[in-house]
DRENTORKOL-3810 file (N, C-alpha, C; in nm, 4 decimals):
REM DRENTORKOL-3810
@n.u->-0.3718; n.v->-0.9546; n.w->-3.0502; ca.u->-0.4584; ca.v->-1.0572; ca.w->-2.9950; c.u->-0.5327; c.v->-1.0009; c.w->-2.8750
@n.u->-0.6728; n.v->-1.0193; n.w->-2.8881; ca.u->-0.7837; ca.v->-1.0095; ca.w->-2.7624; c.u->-0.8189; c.v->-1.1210; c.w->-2.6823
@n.u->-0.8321; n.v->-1.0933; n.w->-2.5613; ca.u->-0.9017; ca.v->-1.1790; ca.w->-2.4814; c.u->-0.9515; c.v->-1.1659; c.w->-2.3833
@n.u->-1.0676; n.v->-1.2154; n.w->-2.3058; ca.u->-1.1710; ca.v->-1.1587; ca.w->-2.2110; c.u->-1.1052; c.v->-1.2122; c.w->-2.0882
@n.u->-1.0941; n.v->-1.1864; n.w->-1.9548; ca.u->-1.0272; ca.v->-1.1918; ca.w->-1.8468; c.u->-1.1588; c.v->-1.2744; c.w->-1.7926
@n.u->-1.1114; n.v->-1.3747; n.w->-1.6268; ca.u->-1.1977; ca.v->-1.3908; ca.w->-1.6176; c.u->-1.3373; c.v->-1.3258; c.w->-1.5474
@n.u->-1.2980; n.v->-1.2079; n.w->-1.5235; ca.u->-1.3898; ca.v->-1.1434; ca.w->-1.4580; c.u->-1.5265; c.v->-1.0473; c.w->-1.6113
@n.u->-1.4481; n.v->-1.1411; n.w->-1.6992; ca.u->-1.5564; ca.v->-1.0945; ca.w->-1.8326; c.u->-1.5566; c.v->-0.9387; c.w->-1.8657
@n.u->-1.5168; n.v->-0.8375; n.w->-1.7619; ca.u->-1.4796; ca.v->-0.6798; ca.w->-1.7814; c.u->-1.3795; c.v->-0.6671; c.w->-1.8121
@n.u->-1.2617; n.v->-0.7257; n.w->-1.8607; ca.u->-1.1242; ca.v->-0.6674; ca.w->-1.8627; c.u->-1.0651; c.v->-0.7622; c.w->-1.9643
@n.u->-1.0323; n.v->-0.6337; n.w->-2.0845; ca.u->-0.9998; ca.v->-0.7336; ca.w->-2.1958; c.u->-0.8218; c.v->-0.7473; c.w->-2.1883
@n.u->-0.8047; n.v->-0.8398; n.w->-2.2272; ca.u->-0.6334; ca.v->-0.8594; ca.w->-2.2181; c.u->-0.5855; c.v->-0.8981; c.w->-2.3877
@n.u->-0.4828; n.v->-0.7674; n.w->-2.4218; ca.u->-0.4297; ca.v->-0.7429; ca.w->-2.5097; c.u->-0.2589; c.v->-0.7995; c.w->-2.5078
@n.u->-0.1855; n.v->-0.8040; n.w->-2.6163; ca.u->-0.0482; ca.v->-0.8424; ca.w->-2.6273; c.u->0.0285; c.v->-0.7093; c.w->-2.6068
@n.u->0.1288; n.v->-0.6673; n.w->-2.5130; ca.u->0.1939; ca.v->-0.6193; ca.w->-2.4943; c.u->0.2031; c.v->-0.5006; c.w->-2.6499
@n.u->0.2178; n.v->-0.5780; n.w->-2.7369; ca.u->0.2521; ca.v->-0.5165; ca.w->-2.8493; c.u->0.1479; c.v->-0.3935; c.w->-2.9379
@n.u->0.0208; n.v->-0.5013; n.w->-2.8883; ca.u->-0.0985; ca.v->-0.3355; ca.w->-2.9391; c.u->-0.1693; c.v->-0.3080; c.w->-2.8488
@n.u->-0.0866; n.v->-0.2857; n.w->-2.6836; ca.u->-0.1103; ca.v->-0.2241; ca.w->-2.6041; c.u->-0.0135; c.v->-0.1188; c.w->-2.6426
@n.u->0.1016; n.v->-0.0992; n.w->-2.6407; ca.u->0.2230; ca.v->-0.0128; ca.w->-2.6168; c.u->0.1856; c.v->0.0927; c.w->-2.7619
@n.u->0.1602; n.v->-0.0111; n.w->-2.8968; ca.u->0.1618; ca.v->0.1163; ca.w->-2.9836; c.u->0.0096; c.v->0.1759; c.w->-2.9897
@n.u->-0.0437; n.v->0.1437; n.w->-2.8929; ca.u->-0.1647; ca.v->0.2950; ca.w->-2.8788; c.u->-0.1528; c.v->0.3675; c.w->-2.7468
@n.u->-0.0331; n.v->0.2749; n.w->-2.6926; ca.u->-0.0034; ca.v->0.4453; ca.w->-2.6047; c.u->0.0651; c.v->0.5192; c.w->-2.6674
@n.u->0.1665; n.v->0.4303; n.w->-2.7669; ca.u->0.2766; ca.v->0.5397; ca.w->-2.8199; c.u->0.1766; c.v->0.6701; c.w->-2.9361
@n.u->0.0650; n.v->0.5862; n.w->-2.9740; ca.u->-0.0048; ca.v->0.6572; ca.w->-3.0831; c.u->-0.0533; c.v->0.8192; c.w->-2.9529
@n.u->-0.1188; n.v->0.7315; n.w->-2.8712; ca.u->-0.1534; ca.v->0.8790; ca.w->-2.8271; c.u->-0.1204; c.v->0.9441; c.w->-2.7353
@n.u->0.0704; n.v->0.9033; n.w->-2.7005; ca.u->0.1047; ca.v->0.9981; ca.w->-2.6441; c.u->0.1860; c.v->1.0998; c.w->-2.7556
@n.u->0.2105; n.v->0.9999; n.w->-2.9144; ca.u->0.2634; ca.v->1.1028; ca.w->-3.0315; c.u->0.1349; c.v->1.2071; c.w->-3.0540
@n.u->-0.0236; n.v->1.1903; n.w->-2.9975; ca.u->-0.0729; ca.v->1.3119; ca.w->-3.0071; c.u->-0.0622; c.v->1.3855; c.w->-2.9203
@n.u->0.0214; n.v->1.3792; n.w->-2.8183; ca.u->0.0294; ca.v->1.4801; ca.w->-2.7389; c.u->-0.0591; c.v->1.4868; c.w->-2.6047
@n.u->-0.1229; n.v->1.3526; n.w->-2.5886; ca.u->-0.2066; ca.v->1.3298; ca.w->-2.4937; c.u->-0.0873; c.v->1.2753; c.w->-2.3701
@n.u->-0.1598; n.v->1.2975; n.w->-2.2345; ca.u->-0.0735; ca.v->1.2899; ca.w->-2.1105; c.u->-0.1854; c.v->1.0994; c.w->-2.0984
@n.u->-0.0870; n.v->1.0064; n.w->-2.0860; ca.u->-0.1798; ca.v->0.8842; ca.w->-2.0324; c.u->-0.1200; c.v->0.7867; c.w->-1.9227
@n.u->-0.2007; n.v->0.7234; n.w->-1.8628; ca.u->-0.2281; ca.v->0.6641; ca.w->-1.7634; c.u->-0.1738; c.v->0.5282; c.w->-1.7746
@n.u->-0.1318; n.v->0.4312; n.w->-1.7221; ca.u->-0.0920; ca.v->0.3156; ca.w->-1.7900; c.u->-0.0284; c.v->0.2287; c.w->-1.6004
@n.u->-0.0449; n.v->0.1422; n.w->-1.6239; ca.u->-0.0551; ca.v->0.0399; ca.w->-1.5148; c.u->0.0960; c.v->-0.0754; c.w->-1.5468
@n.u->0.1341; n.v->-0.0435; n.w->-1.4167; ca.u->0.2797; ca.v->-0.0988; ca.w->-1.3993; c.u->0.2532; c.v->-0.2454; c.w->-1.3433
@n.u->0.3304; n.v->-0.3375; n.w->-1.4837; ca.u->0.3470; ca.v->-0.4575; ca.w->-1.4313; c.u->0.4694; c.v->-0.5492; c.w->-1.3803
@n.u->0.4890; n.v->-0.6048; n.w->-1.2594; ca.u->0.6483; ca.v->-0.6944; ca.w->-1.2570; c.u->0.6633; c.v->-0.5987; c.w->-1.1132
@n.u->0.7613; n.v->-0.6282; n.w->-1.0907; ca.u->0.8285; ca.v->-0.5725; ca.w->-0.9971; c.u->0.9597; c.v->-0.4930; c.w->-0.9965
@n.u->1.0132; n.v->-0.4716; n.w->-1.0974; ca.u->1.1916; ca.v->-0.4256; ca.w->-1.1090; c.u->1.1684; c.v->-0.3166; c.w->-1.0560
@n.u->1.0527; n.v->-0.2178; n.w->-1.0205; ca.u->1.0679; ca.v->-0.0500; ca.w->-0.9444; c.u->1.0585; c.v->-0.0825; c.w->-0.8532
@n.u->1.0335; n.v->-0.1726; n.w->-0.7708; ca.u->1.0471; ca.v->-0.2028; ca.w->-0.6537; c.u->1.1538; c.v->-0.1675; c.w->-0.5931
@n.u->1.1608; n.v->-0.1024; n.w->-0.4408; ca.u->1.0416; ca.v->-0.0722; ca.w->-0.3936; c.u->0.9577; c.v->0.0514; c.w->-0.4117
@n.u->1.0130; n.v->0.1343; n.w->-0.4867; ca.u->0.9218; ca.v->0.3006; ca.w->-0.4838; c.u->0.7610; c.v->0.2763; c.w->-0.5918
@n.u->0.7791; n.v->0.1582; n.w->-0.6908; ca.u->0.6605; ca.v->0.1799; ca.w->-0.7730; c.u->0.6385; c.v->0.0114; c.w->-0.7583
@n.u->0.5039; n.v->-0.0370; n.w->-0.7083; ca.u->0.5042; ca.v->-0.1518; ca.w->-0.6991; c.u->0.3853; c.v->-0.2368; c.w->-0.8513
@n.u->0.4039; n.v->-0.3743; n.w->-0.8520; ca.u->0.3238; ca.v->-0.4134; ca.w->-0.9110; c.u->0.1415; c.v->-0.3891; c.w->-0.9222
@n.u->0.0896; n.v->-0.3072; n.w->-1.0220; ca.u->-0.0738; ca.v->-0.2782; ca.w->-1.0120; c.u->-0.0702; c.v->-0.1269; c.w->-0.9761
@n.u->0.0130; n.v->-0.0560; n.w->-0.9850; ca.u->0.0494; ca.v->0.0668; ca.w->-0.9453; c.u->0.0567; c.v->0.1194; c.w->-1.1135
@n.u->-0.0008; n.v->0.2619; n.w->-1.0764; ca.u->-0.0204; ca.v->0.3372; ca.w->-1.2537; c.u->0.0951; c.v->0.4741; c.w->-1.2601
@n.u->0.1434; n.v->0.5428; n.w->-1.3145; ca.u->0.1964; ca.v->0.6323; ca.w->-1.3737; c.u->0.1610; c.v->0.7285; c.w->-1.4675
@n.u->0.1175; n.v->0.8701; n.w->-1.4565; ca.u->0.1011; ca.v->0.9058; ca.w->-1.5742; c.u->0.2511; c.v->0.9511; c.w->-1.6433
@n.u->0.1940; n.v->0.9478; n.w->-1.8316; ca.u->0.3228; ca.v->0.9508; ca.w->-1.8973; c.u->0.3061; c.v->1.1087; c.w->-1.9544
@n.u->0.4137; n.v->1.0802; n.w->-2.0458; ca.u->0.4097; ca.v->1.2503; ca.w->-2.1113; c.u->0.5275; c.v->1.2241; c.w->-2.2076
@n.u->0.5110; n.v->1.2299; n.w->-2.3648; ca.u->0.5690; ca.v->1.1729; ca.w->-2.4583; c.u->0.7201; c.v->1.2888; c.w->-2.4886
@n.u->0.8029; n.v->1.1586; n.w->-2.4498; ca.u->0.9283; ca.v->1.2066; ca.w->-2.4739; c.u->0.9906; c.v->1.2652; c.w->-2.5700
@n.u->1.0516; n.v->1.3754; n.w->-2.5793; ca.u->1.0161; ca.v->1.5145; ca.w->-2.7490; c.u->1.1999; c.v->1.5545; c.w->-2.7734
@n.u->1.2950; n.v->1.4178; n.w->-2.6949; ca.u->1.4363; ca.v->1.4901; ca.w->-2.6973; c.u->1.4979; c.v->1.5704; c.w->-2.5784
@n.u->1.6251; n.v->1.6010; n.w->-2.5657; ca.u->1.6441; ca.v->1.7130; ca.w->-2.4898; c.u->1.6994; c.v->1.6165; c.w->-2.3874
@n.u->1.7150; n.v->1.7374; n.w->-2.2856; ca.u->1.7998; ca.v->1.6728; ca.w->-2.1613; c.u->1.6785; c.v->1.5950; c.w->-2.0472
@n.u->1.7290; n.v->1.5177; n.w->-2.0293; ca.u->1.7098; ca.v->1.3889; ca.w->-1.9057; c.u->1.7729; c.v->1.4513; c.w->-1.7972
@n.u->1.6028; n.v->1.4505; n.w->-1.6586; ca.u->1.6804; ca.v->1.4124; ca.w->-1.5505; c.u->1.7188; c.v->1.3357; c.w->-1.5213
@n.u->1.8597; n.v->1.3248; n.w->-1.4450; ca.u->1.9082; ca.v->1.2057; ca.w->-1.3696; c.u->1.8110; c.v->1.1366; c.w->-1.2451
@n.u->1.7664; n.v->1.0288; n.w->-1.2798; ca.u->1.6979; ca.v->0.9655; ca.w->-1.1963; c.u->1.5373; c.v->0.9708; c.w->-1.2448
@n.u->1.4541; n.v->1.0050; n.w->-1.3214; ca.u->1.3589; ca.v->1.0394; ca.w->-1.3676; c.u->1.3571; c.v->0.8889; c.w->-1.4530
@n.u->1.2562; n.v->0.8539; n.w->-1.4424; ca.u->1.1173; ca.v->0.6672; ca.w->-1.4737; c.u->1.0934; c.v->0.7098; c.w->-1.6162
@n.u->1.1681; n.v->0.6211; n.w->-1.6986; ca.u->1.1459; ca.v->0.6284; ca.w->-1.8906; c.u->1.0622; c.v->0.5083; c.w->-1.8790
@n.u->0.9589; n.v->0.5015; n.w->-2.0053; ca.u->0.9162; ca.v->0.4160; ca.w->-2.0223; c.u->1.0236; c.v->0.4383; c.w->-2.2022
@n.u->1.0710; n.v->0.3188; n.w->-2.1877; ca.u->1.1076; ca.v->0.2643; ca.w->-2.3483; c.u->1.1824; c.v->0.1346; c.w->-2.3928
@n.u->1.1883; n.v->0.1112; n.w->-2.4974; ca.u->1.2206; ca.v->0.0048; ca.w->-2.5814; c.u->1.3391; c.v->-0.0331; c.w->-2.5755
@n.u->1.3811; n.v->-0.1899; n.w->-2.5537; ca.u->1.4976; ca.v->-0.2374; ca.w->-2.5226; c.u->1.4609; c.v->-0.3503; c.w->-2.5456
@n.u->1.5311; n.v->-0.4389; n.w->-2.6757; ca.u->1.5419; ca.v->-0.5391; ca.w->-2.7094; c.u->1.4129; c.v->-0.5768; c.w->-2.7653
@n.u->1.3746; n.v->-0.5179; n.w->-2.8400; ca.u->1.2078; ca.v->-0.5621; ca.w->-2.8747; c.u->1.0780; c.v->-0.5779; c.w->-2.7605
@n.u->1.1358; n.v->-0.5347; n.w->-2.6459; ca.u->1.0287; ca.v->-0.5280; ca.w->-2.5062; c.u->1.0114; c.v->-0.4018; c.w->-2.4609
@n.u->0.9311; n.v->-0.3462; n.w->-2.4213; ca.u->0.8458; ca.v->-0.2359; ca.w->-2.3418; c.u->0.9567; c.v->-0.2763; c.w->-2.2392
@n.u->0.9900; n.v->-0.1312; n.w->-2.1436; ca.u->1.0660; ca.v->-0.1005; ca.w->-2.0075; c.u->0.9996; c.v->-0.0369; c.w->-1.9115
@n.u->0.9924; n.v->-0.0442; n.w->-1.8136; ca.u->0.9673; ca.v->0.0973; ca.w->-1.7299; c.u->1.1011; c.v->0.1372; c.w->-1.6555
@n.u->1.1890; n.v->0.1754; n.w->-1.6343; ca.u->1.3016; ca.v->0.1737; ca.w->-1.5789; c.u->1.3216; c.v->0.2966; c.w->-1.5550
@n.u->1.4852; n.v->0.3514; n.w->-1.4547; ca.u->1.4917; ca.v->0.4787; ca.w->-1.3937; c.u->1.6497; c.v->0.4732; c.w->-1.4714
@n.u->1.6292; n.v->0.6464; n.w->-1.5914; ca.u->1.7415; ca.v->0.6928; ca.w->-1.5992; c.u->1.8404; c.v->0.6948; c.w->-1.4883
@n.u->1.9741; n.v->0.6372; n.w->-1.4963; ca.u->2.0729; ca.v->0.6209; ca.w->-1.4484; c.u->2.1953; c.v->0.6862; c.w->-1.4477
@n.u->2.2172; n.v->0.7557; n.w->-1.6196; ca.u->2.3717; ca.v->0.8074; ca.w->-1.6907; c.u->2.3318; c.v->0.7812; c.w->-1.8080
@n.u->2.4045; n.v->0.8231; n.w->-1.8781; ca.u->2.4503; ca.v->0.7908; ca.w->-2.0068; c.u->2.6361; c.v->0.7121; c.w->-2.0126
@n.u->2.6649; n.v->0.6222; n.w->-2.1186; ca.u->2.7792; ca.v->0.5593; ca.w->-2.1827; c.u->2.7817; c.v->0.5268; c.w->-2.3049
@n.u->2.8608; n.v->0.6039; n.w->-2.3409; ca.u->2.9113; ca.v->0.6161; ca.w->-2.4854; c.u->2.7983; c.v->0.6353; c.w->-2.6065
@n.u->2.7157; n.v->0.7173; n.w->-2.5738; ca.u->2.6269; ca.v->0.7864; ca.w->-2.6394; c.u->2.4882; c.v->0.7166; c.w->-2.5938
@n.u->2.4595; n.v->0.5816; n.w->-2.5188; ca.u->2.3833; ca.v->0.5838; ca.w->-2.4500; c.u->2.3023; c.v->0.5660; c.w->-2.3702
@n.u->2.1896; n.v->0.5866; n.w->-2.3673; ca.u->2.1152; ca.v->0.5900; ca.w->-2.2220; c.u->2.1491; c.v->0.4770; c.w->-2.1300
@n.u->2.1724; n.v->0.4812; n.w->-2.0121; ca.u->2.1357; ca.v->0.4106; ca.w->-1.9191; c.u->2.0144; c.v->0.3495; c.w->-1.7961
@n.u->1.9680; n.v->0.3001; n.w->-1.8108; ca.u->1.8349; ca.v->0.2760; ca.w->-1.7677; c.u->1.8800; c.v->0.1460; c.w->-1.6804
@n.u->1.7882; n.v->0.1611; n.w->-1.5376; ca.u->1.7957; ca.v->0.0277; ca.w->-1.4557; c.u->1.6778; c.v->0.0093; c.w->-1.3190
@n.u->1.6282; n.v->-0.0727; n.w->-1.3242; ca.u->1.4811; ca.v->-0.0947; ca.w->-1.2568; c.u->1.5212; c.v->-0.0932; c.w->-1.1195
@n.u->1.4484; n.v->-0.0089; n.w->-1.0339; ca.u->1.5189; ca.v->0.0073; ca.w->-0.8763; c.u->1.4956; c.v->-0.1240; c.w->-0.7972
@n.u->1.4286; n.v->-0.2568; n.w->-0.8221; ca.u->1.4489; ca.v->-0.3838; ca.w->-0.7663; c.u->1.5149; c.v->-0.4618; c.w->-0.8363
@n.u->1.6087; n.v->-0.3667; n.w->-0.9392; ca.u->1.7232; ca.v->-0.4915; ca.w->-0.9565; c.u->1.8563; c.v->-0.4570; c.w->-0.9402
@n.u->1.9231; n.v->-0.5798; n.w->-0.9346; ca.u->2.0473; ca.v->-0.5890; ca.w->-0.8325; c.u->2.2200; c.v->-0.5620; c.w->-0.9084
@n.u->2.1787; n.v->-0.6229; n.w->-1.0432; ca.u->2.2833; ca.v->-0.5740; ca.w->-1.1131; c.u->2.2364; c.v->-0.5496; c.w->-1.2311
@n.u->2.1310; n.v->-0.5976; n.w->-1.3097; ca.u->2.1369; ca.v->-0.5717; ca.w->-1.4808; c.u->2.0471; c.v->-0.4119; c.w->-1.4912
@n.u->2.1164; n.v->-0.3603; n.w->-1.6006; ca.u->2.1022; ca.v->-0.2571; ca.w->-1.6611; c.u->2.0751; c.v->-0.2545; c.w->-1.8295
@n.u->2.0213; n.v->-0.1645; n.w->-1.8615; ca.u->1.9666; ca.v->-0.1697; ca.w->-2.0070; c.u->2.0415; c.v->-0.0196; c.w->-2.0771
@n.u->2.0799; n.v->-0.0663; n.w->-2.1921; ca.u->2.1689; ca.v->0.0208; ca.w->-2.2871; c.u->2.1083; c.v->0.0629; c.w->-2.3822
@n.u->2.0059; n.v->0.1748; n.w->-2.4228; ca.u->1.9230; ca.v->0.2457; ca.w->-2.5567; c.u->1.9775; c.v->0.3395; c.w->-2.5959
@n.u->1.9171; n.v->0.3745; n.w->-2.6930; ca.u->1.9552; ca.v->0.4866; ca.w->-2.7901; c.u->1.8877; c.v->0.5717; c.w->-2.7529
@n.u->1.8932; n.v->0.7253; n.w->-2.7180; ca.u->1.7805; ca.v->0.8421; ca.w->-2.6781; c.u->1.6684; c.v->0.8268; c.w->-2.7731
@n.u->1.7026; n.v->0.7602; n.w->-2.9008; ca.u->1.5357; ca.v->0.7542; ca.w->-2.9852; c.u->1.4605; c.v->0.6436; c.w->-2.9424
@n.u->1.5016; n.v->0.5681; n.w->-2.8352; ca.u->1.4353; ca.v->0.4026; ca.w->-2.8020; c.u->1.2972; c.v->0.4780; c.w->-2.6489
@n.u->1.3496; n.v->0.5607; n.w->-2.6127; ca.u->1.2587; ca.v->0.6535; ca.w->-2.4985; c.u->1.1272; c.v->0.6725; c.w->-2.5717
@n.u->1.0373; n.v->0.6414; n.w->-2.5122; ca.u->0.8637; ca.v->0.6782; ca.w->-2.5273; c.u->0.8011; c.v->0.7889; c.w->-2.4885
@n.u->0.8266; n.v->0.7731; n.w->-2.2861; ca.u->0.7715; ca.v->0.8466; ca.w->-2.2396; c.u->0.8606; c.v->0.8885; c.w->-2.1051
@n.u->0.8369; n.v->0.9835; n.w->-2.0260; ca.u->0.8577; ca.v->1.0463; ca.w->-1.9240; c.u->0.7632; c.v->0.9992; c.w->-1.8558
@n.u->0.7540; n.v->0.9295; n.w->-1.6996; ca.u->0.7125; ca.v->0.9466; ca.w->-1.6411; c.u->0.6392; c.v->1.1135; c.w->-1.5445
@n.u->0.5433; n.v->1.1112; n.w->-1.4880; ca.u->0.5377; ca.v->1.2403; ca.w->-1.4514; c.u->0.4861; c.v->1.2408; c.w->-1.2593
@n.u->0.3494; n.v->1.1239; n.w->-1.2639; ca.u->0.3329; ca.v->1.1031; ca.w->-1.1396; c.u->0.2785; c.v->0.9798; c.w->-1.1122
@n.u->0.3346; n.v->0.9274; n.w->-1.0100; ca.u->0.3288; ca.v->0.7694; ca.w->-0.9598; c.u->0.2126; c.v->0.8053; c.w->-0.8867
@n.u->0.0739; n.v->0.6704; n.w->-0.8827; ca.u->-0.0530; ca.v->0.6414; ca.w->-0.8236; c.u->-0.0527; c.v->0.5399; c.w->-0.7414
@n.u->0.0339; n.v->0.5179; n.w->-0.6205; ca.u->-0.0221; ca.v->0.3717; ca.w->-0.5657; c.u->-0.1125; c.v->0.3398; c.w->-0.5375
@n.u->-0.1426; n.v->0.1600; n.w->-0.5720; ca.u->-0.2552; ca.v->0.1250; ca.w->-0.5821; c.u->-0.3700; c.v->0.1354; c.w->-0.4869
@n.u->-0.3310; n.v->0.1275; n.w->-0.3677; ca.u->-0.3581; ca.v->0.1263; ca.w->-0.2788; c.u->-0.4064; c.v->0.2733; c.w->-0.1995
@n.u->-0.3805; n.v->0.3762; n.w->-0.2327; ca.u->-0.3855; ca.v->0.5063; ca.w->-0.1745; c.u->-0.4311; c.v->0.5568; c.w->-0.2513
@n.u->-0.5098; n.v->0.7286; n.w->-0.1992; ca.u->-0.5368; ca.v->0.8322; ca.w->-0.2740; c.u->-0.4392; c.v->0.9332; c.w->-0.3200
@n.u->-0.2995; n.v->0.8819; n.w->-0.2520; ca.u->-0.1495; ca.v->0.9731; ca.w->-0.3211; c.u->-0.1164; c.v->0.9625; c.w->-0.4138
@n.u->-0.0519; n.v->1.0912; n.w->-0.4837; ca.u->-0.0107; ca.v->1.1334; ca.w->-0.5834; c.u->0.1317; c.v->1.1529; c.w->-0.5962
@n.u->0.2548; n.v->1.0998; n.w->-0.6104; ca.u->0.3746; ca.v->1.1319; ca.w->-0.5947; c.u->0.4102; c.v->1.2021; c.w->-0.7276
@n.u->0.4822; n.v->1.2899; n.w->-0.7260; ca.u->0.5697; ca.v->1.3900; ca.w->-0.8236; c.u->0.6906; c.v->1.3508; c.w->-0.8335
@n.u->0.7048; n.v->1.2464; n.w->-0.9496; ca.u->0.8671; ca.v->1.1711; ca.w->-1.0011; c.u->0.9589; c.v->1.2254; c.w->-1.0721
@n.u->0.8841; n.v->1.4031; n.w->-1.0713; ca.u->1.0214; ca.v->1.5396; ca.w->-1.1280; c.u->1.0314; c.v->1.6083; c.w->-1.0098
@n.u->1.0234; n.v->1.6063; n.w->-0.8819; ca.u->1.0167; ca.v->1.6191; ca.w->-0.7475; c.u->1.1852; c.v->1.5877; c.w->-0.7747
@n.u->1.2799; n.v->1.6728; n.w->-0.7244; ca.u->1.4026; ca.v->1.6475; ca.w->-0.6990; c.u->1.4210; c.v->1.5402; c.w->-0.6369
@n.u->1.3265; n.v->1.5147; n.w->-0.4635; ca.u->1.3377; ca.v->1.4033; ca.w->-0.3650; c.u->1.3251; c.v->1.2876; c.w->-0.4552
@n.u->1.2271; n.v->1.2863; n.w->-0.5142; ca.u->1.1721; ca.v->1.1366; ca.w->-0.6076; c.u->1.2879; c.v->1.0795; c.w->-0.6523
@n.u->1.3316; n.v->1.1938; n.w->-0.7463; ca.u->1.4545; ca.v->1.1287; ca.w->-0.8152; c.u->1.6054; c.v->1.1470; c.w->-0.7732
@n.u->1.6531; n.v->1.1976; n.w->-0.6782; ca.u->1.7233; ca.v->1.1698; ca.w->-0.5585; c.u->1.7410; c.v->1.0350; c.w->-0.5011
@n.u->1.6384; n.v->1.0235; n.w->-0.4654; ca.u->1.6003; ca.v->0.8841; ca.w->-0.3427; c.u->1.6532; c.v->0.7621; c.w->-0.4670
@n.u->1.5771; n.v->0.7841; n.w->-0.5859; ca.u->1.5565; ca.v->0.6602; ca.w->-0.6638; c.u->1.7070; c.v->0.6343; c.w->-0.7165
@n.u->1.7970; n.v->0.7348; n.w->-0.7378; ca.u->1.9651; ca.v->0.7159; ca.w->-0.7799; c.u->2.0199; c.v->0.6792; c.w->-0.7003
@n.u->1.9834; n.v->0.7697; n.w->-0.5384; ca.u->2.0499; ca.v->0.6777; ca.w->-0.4144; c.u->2.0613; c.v->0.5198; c.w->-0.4060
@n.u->1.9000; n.v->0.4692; n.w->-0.4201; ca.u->1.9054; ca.v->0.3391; ca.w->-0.4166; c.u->1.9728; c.v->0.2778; c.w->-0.5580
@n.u->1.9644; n.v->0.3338; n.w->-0.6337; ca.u->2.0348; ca.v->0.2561; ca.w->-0.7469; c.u->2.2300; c.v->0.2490; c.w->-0.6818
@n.u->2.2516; n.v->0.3387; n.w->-0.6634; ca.u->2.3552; ca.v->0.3630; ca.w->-0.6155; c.u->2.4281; c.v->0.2694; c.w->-0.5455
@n.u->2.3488; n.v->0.2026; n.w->-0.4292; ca.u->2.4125; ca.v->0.1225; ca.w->-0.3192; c.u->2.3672; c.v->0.0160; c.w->-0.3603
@n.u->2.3600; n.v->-0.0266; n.w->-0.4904; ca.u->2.3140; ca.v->-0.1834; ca.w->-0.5577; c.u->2.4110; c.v->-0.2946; c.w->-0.4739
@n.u->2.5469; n.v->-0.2454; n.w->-0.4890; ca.u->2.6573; ca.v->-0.3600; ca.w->-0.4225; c.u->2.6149; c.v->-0.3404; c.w->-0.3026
@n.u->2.5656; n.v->-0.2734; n.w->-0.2253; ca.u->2.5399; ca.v->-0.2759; ca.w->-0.0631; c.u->2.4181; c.v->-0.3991; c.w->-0.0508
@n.u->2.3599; n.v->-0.3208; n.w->-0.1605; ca.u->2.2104; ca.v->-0.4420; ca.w->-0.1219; c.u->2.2256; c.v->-0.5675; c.w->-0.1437
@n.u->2.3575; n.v->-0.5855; n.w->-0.3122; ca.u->2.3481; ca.v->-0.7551; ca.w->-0.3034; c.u->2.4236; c.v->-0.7997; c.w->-0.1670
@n.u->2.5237; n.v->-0.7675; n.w->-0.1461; ca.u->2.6073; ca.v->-0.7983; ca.w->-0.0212; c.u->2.4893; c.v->-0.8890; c.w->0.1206
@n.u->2.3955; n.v->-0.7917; n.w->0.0803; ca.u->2.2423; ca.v->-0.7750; ca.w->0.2734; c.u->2.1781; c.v->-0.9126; c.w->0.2187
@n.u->2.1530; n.v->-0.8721; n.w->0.0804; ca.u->2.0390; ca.v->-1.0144; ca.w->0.0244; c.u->2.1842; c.v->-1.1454; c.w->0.0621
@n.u->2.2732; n.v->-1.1472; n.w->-0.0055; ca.u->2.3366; ca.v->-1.2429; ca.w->0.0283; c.u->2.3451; c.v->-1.2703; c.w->0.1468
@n.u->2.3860; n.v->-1.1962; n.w->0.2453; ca.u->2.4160; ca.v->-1.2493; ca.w->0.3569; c.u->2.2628; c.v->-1.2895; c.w->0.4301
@n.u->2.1343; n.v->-1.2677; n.w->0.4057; ca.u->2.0183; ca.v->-1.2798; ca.w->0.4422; c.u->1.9935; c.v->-1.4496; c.w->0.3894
@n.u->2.0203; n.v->-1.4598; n.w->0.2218; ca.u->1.9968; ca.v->-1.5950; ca.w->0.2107; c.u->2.0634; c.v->-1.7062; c.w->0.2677
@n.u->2.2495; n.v->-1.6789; n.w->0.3141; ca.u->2.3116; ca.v->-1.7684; ca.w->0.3970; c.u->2.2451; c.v->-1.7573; c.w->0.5091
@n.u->2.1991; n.v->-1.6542; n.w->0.5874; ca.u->2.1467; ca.v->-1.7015; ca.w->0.6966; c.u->1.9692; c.v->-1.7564; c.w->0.7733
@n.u->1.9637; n.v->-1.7767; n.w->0.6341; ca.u->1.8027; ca.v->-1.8276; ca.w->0.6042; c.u->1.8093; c.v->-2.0030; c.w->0.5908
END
C-alpha cells in the first residue's frame, strides 16, 4: 500500500514493501541507507536518525553490533546481545527488560554507520567503543529500572 504524506513529497509505504526492497537490494549486494523509527536504541540511535546497512552473509557476530532482522513477523533494529540455545539474542538499548529470540537466518543486515539527524557525524558501530558502550548499557538494565523506578515514586 501507497500513500502521499502530507507534505505531497514523501510517499508512505507498509512496513512490509518497504523492508523487502531493502532486503532485495541489500541480497544484491548493495550497502543502503534506511531511517530509524521508535525509540528502543535510545539513547545512542534516536528516532529520524539513518544507518547504513550491509547484508548479513553468516559467520560470526560482534558482540554488541545493531542487526536489523525479523522477529515475529516485524522488522527489528536491535543490538546483538549473546546467543541461547542456538539463538540470537537481540535487545533495543531503550528497553528495560524485553529481549527478542531469532534464528541466525532471521538477521538481514549489519549495521555499519549511525547518521544523527541532526549533525554532520558519522559514527562507526564496528568501532570497538560503539559496541562496548552499547553492551555496557544493555548490561546495567536492572540498574536503570531500579533509577526509572525510583524517579517515578518520586515524581
Amino acid at each position: 500500500m501507497t500513500e502521499h504524506s502530507e507534505d505531497s513529497k514523501t510517499r508512505i509505504i507498509s512496513n512490509e514493501l518497504y523492508f523487502t526492497e531493502v532486503q532485495h537490494m541489500l541480497n544484491e549486494g548493495k550497502e543502503i541507507r534506511i531511517r530509524i523509527k521508535g525509540d528502543s536504541m535510545r539513547p545512542f540511535i534516536q528516532d529520524g536518525d539513518s544507518v547504513l546497512l550491509l547484508a548479513y552473509r553468516g559467520g560470526a557476530l560482534q558482540p554488541g553490533s545493531n542487526l536489523l532482522a525479523r522477529h515475529q513477523g516485524k522488522y527489528v533494529f536491535h543490538r546483538y546481545v549473546g546467543r541461547k540455545k542456538g539463538q540470537v539474542v537481540l535487545a533495543g538499548d531503550g528497553n528495560l527488560v524485553l529481549r527478542e529470540y531469532i534464528n541466525p537466518a532471521d538477521i538481514i543486515a549489519v549495521a555499519l554507520v549511525h547518521f544523527p539527524q541532526n549533525s554532520a557525524k558519522e559514527i562507526n558501530l564496528n568501532h570497538s567503543w560503539a559496541r562496548f558502550r552499547g553492551l555496557a548499557w544493555y548490561h546495567i538494565r536492572l540498574l536503570r529500572r531500579v533509577v526509572v523506578k525510583l524517579a517515578s515514586l518520586l515524581s
